[in-house]
N, CA, C, O and CB atoms as a CASP TS submission, in Angstrom:
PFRMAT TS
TARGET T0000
AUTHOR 0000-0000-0000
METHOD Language model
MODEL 1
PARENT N/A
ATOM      1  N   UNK     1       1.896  10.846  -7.675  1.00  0.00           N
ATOM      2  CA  UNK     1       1.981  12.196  -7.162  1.00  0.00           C
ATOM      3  C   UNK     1       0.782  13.023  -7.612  1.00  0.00           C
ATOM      4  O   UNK     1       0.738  14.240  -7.436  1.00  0.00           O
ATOM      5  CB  UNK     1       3.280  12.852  -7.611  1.00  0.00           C
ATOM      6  N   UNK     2      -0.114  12.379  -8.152  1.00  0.00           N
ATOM      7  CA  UNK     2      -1.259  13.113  -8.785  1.00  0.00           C
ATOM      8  C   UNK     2      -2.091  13.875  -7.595  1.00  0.00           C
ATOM      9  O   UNK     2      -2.717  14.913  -7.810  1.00  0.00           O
ATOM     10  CB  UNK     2      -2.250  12.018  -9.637  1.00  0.00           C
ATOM     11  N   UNK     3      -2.020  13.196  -6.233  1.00  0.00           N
ATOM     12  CA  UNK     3      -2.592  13.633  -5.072  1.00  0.00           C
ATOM     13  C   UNK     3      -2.363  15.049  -4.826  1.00  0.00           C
ATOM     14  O   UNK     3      -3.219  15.828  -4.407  1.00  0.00           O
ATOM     15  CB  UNK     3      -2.146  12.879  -4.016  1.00  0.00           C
ATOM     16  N   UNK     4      -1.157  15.335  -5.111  1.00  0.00           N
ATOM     17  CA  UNK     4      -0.880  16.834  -4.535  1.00  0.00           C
ATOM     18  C   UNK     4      -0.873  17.677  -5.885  1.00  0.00           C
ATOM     19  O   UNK     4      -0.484  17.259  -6.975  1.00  0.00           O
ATOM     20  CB  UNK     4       0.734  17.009  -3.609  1.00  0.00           C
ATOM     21  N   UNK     5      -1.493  19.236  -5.541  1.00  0.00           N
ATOM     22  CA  UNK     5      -1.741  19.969  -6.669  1.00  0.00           C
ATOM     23  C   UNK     5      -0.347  21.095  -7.016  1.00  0.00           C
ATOM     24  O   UNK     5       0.439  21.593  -6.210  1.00  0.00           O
ATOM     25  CB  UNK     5      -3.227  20.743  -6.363  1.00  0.00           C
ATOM     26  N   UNK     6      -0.397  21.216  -8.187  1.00  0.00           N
ATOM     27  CA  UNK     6       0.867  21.631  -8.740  1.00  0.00           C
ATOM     28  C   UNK     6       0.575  23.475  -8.473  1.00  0.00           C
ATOM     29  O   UNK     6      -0.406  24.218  -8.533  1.00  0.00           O
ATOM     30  CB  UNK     6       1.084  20.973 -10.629  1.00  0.00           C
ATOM     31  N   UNK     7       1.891  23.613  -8.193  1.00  0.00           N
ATOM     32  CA  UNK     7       1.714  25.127  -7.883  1.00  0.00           C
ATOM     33  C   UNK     7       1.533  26.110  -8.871  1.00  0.00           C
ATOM     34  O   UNK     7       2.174  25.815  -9.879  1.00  0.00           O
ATOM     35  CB  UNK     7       2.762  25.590  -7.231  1.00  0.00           C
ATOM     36  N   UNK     8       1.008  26.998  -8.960  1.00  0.00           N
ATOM     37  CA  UNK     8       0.481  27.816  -9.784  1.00  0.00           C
ATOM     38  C   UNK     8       1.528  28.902 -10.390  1.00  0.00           C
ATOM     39  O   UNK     8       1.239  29.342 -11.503  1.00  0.00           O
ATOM     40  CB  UNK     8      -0.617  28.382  -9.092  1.00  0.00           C
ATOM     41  N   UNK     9       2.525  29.301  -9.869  1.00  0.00           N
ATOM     42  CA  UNK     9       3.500  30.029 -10.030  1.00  0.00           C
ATOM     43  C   UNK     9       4.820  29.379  -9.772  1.00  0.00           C
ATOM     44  O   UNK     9       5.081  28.839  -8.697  1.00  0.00           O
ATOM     45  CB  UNK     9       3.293  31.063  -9.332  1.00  0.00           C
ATOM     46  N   UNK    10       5.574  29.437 -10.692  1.00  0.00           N
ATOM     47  CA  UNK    10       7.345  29.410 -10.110  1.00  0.00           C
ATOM     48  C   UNK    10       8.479  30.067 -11.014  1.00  0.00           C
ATOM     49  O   UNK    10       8.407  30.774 -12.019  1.00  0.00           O
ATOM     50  CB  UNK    10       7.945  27.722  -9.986  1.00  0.00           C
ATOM     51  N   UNK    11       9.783  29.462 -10.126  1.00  0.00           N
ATOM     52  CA  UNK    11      10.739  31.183 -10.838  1.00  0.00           C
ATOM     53  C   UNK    11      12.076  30.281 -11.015  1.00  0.00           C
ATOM     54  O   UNK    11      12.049  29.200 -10.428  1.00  0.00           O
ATOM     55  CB  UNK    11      11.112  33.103  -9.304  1.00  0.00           C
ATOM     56  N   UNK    12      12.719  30.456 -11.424  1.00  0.00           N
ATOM     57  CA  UNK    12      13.904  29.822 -11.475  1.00  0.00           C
ATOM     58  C   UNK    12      14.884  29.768 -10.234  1.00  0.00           C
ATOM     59  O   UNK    12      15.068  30.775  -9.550  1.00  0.00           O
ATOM     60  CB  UNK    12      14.508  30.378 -12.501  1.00  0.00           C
ATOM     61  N   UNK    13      15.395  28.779 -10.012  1.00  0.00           N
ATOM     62  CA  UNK    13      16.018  28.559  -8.684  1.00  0.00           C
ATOM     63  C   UNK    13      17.023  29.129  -8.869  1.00  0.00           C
ATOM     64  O   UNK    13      17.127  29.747  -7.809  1.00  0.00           O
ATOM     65  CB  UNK    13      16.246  27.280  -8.165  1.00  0.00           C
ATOM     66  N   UNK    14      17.974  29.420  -9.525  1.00  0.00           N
ATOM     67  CA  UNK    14      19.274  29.512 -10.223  1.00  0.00           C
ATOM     68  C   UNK    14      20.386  28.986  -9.608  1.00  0.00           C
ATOM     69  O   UNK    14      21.367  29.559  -9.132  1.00  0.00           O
ATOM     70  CB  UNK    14      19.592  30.769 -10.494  1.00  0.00           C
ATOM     71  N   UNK    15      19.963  27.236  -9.715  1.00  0.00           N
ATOM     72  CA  UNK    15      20.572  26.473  -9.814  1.00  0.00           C
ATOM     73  C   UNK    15      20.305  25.308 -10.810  1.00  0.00           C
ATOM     74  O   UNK    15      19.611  24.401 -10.352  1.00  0.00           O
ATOM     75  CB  UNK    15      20.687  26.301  -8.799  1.00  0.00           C
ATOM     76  N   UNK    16      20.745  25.173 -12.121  1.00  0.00           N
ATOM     77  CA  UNK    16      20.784  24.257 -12.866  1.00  0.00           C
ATOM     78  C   UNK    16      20.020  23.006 -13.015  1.00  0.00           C
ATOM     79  O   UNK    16      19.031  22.834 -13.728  1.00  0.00           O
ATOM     80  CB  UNK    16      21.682  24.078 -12.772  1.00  0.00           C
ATOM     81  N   UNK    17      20.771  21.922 -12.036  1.00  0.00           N
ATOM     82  CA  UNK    17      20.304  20.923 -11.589  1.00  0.00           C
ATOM     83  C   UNK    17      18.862  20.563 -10.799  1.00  0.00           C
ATOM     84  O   UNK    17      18.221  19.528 -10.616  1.00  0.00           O
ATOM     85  CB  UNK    17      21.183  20.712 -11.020  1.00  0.00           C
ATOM     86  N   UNK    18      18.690  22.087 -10.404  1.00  0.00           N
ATOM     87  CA  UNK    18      17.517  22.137  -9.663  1.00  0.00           C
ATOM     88  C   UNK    18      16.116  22.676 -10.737  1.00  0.00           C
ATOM     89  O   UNK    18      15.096  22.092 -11.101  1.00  0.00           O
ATOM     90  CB  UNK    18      17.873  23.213  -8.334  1.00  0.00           C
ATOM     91  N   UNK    19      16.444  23.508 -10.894  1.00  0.00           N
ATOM     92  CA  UNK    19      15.120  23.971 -12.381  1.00  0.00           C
ATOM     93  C   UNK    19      14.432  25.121 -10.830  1.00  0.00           C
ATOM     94  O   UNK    19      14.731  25.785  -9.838  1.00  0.00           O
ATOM     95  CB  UNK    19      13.325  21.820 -13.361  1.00  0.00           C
ATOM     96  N   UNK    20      13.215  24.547 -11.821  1.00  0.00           N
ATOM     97  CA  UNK    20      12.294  25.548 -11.111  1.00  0.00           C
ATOM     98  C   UNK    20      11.599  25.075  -9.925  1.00  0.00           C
ATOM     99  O   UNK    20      11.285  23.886  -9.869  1.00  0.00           O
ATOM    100  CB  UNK    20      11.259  26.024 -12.008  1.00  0.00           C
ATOM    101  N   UNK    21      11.285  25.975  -8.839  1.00  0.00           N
ATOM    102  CA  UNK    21      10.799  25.842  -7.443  1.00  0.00           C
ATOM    103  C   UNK    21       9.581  26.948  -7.204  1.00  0.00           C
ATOM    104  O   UNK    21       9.673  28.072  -7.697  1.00  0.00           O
ATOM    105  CB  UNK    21      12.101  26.092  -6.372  1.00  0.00           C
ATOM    106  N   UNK    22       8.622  26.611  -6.542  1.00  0.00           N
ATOM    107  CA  UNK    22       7.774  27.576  -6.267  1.00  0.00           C
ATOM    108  C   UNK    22       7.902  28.588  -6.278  1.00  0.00           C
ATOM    109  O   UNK    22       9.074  28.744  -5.937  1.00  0.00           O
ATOM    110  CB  UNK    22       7.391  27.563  -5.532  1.00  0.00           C
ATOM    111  N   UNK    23       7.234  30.043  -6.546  1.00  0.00           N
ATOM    112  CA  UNK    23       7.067  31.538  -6.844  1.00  0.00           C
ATOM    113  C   UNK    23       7.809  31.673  -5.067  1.00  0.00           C
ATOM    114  O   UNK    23       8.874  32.264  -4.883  1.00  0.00           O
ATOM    115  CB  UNK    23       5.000  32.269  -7.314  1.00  0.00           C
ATOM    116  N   UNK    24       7.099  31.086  -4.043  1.00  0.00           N
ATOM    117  CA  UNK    24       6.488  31.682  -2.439  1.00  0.00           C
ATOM    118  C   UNK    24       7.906  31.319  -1.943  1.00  0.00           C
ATOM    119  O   UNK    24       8.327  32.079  -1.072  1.00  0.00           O
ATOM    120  CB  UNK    24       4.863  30.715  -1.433  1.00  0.00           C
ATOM    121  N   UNK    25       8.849  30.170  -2.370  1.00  0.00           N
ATOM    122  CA  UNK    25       9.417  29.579  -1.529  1.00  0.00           C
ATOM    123  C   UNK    25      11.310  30.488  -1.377  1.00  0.00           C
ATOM    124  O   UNK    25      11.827  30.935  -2.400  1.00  0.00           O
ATOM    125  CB  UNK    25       9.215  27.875  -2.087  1.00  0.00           C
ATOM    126  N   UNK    26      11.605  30.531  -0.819  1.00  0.00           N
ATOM    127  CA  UNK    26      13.526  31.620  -0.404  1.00  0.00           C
ATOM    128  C   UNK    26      13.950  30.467  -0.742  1.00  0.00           C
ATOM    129  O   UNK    26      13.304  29.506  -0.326  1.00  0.00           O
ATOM    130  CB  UNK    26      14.324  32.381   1.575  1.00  0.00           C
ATOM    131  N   UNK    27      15.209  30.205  -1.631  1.00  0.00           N
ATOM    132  CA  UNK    27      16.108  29.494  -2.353  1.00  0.00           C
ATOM    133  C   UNK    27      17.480  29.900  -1.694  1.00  0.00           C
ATOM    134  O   UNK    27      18.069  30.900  -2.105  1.00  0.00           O
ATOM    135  CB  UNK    27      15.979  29.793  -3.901  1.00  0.00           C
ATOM    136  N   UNK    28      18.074  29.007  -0.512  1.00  0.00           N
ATOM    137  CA  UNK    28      19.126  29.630  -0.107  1.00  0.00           C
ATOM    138  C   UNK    28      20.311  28.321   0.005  1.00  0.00           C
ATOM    139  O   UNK    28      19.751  27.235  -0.145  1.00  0.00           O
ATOM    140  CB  UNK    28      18.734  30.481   1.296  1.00  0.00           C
ATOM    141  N   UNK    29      21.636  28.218   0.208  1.00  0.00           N
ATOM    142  CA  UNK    29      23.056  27.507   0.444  1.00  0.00           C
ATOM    143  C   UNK    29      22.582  26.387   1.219  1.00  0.00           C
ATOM    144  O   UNK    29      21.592  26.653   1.901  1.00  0.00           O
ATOM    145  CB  UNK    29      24.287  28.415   1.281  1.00  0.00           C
ATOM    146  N   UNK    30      22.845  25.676   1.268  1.00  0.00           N
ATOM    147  CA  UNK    30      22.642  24.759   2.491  1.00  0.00           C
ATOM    148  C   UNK    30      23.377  25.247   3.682  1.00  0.00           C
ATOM    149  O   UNK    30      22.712  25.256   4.718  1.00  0.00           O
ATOM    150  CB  UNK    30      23.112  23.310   2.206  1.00  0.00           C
ATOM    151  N   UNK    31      24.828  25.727   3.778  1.00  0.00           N
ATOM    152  CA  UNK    31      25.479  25.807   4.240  1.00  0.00           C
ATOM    153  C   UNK    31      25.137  27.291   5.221  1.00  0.00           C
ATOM    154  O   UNK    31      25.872  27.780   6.078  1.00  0.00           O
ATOM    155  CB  UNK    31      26.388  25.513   3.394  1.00  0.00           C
ATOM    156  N   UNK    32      24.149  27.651   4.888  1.00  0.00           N
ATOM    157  CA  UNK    32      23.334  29.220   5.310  1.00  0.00           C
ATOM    158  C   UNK    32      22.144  28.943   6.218  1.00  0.00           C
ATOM    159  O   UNK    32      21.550  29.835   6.823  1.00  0.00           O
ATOM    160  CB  UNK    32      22.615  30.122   3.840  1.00  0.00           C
ATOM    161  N   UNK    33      21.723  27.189   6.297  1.00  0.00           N
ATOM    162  CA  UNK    33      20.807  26.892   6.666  1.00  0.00           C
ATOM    163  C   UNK    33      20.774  26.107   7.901  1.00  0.00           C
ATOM    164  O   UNK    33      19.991  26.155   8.850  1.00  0.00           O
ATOM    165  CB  UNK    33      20.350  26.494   5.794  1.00  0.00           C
ATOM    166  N   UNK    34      22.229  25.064   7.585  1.00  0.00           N
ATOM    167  CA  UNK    34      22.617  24.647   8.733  1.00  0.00           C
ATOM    168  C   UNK    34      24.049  24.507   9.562  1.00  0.00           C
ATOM    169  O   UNK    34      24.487  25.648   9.716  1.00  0.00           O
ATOM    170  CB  UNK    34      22.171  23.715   8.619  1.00  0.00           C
ATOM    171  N   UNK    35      24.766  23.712  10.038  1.00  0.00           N
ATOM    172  CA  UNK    35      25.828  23.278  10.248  1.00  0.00           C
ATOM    173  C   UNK    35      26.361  22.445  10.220  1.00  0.00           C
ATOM    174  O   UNK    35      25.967  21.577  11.000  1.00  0.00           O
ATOM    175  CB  UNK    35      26.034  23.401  10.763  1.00  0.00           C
ATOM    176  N   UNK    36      27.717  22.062   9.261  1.00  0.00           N
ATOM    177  CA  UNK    36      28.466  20.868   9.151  1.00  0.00           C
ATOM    178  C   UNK    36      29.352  20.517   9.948  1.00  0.00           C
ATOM    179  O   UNK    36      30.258  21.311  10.201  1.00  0.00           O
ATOM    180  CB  UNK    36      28.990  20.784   8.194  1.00  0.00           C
ATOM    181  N   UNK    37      29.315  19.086  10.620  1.00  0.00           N
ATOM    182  CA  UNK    37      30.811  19.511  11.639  1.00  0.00           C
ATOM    183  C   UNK    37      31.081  17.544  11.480  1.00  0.00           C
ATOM    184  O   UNK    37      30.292  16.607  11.358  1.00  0.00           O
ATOM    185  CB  UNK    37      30.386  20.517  14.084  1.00  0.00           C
ATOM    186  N   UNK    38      32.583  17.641  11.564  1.00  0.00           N
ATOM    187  CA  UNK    38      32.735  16.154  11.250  1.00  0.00           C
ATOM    188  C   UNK    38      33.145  15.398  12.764  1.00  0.00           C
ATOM    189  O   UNK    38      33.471  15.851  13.861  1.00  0.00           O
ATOM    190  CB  UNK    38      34.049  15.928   9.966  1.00  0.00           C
ATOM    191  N   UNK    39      32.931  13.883  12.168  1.00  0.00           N
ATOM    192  CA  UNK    39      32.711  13.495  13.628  1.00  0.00           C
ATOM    193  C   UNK    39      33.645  13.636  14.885  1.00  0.00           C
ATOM    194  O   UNK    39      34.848  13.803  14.685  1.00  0.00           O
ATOM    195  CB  UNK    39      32.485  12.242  13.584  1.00  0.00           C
ATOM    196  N   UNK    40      33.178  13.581  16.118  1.00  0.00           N
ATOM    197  CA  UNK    40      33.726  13.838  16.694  1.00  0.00           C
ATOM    198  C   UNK    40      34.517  12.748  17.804  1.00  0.00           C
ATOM    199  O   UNK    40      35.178  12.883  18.834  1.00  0.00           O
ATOM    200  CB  UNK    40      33.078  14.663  16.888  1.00  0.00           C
ATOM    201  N   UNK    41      34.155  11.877  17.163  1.00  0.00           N
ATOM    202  CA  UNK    41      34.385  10.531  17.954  1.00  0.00           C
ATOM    203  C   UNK    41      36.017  10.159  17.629  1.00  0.00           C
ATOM    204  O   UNK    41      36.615  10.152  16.553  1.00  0.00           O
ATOM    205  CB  UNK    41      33.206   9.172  17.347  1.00  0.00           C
ATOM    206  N   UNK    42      36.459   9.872  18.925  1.00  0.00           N
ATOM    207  CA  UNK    42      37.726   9.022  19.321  1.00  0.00           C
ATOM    208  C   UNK    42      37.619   7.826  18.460  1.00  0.00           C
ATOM    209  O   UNK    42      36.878   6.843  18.451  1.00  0.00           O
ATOM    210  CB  UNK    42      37.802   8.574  20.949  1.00  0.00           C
ATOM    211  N   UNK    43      38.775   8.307  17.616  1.00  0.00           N
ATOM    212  CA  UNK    43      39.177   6.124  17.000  1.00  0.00           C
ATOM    213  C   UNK    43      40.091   5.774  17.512  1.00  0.00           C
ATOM    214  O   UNK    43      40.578   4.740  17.057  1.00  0.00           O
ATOM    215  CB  UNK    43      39.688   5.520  15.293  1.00  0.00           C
ATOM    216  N   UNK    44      40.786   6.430  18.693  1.00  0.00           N
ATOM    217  CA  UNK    44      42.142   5.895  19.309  1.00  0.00           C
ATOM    218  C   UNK    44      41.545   3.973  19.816  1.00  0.00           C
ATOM    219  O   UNK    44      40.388   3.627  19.575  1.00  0.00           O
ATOM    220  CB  UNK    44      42.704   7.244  21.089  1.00  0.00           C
ATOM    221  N   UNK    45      42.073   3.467  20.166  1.00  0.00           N
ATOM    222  CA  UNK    45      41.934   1.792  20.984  1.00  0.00           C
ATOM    223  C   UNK    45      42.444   2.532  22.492  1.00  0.00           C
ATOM    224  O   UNK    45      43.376   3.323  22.640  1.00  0.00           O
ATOM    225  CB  UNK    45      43.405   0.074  20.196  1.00  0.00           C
ATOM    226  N   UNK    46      41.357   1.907  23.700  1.00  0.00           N
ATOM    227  CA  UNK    46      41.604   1.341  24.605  1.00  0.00           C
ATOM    228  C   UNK    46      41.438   0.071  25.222  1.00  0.00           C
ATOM    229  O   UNK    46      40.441  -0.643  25.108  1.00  0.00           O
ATOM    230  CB  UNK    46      41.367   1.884  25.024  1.00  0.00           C
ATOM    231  N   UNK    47      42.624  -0.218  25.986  1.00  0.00           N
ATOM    232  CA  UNK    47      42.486  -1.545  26.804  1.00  0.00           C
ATOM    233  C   UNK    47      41.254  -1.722  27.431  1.00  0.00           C
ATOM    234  O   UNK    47      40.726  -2.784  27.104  1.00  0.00           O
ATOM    235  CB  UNK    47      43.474  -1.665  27.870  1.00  0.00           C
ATOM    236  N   UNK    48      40.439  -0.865  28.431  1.00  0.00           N
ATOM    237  CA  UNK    48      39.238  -0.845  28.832  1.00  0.00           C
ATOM    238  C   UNK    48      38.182  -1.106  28.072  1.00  0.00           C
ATOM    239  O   UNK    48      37.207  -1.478  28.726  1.00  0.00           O
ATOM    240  CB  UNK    48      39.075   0.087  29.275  1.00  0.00           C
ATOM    241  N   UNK    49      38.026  -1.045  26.922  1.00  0.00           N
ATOM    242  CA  UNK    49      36.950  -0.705  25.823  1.00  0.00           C
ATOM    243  C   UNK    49      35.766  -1.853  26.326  1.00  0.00           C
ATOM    244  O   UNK    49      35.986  -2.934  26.873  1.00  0.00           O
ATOM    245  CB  UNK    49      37.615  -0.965  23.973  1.00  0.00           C
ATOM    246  N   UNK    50      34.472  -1.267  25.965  1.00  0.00           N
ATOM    247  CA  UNK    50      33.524  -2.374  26.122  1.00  0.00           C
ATOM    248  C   UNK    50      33.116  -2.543  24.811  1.00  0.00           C
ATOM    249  O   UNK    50      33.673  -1.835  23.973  1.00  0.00           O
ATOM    250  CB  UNK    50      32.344  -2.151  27.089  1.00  0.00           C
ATOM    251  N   UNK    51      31.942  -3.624  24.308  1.00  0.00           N
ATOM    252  CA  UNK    51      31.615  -3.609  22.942  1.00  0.00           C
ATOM    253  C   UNK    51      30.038  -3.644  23.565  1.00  0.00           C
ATOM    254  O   UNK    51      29.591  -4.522  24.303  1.00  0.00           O
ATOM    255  CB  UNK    51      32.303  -4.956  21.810  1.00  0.00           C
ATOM    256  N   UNK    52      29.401  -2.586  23.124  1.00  0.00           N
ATOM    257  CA  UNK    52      27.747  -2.436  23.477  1.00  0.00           C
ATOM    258  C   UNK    52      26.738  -2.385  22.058  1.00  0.00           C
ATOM    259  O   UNK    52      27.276  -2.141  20.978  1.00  0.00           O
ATOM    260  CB  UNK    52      27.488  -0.804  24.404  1.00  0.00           C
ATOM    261  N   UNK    53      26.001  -2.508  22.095  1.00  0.00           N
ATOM    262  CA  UNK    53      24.732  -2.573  20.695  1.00  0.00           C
ATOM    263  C   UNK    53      23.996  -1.286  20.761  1.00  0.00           C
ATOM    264  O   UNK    53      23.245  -0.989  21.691  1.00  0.00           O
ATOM    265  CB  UNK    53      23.360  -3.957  20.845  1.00  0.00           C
ATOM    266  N   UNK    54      24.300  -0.369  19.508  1.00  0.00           N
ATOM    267  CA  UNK    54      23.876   0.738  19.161  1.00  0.00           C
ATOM    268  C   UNK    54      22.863   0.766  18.162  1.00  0.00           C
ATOM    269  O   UNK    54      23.078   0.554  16.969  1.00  0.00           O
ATOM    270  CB  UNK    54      24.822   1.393  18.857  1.00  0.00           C
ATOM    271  N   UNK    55      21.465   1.098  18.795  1.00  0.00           N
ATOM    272  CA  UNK    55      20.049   1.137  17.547  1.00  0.00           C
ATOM    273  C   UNK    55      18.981   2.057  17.623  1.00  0.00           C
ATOM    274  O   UNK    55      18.258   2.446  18.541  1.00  0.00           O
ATOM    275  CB  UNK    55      19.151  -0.180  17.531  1.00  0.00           C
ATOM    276  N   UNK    56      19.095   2.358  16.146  1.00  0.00           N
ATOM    277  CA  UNK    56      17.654   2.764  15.994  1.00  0.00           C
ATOM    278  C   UNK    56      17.165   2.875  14.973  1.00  0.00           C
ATOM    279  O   UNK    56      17.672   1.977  14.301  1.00  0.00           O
ATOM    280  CB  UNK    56      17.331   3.749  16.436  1.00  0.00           C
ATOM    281  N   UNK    57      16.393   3.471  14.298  1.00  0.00           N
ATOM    282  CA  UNK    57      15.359   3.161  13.538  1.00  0.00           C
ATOM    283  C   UNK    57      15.708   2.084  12.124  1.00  0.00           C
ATOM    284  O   UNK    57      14.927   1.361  11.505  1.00  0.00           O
ATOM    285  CB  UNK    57      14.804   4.574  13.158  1.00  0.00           C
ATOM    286  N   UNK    58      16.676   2.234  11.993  1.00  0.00           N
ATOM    287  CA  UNK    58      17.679   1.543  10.706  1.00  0.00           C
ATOM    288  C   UNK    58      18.205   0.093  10.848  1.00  0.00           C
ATOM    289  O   UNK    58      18.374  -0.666   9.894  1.00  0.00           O
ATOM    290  CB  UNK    58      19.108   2.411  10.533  1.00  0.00           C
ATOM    291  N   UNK    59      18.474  -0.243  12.306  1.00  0.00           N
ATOM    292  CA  UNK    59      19.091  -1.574  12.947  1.00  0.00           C
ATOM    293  C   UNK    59      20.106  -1.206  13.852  1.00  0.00           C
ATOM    294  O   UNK    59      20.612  -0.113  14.108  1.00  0.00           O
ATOM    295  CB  UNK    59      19.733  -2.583  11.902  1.00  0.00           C
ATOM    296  N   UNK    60      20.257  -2.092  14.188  1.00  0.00           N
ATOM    297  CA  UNK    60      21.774  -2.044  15.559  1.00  0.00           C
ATOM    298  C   UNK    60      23.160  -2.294  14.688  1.00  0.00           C
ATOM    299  O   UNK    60      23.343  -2.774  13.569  1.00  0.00           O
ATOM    300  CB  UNK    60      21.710  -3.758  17.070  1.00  0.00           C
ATOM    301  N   UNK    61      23.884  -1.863  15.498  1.00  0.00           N
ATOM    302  CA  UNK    61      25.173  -1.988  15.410  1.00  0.00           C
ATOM    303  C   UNK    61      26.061  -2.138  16.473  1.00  0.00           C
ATOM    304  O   UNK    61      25.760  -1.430  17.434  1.00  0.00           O
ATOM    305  CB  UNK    61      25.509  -1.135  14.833  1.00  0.00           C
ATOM    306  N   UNK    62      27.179  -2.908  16.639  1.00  0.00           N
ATOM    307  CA  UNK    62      28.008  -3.443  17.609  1.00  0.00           C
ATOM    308  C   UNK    62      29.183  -2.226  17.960  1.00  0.00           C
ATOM    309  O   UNK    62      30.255  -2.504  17.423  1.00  0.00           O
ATOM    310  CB  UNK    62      28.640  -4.899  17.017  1.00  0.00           C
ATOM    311  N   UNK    63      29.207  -1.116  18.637  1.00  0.00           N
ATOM    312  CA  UNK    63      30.698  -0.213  18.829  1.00  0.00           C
ATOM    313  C   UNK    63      31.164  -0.723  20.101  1.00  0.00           C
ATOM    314  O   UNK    63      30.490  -1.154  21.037  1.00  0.00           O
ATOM    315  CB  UNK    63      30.566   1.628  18.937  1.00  0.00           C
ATOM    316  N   UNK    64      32.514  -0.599  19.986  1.00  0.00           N
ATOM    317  CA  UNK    64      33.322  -0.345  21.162  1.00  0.00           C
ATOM    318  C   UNK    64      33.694   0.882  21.863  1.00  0.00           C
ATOM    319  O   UNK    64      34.367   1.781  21.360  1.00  0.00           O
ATOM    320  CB  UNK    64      34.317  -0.788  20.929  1.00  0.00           C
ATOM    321  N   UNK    65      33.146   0.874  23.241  1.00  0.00           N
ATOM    322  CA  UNK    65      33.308   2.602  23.724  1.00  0.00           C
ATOM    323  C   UNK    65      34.666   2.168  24.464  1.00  0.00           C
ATOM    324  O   UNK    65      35.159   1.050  24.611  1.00  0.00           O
ATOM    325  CB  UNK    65      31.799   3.506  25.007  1.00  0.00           C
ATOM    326  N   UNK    66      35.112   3.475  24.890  1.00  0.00           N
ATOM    327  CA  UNK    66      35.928   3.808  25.962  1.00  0.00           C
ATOM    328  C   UNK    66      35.026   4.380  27.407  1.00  0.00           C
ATOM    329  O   UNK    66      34.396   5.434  27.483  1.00  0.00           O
ATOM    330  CB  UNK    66      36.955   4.939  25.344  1.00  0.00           C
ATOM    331  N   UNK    67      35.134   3.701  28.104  1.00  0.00           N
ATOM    332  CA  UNK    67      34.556   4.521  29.447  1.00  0.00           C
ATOM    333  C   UNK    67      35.583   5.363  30.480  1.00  0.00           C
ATOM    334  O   UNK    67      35.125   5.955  31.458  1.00  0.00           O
ATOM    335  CB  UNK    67      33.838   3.380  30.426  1.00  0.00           C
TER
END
């Protein structure tokens, strides 16, 4: 990490675990920043179901949809 230069000023985050963060930078909730929402996907079983290959950058995976 020697590449990047260390900032010249900082302030306490006032969060513990976190320490200190740049003078310049707003220290805010996560929860202020974005949105959590849980999934929304059907686990019911249908008779119809297909099984298709779901991928990307990580690998595929095998789900069964409902159409």
């Amino acid at each position: 990490m020697s590449q990047y230069k260390a900032y010249t000023s900082c302030k306490d985050s006032g969060v513990e675990w976190i320490g200190q963060v740049p003078e310049h930078w707003e220290v805010k909730r996560l929860r202020h920043v974005g949105r959590y929402s849980n999934s929304g996907v059907d686990k019911k079983s249908y008779e119809d179901q297909q099984t298709v290959e779901l991928c990307n950058s990580h690998g595929c995976l095998l789900q069964r949809v409902h159409q």
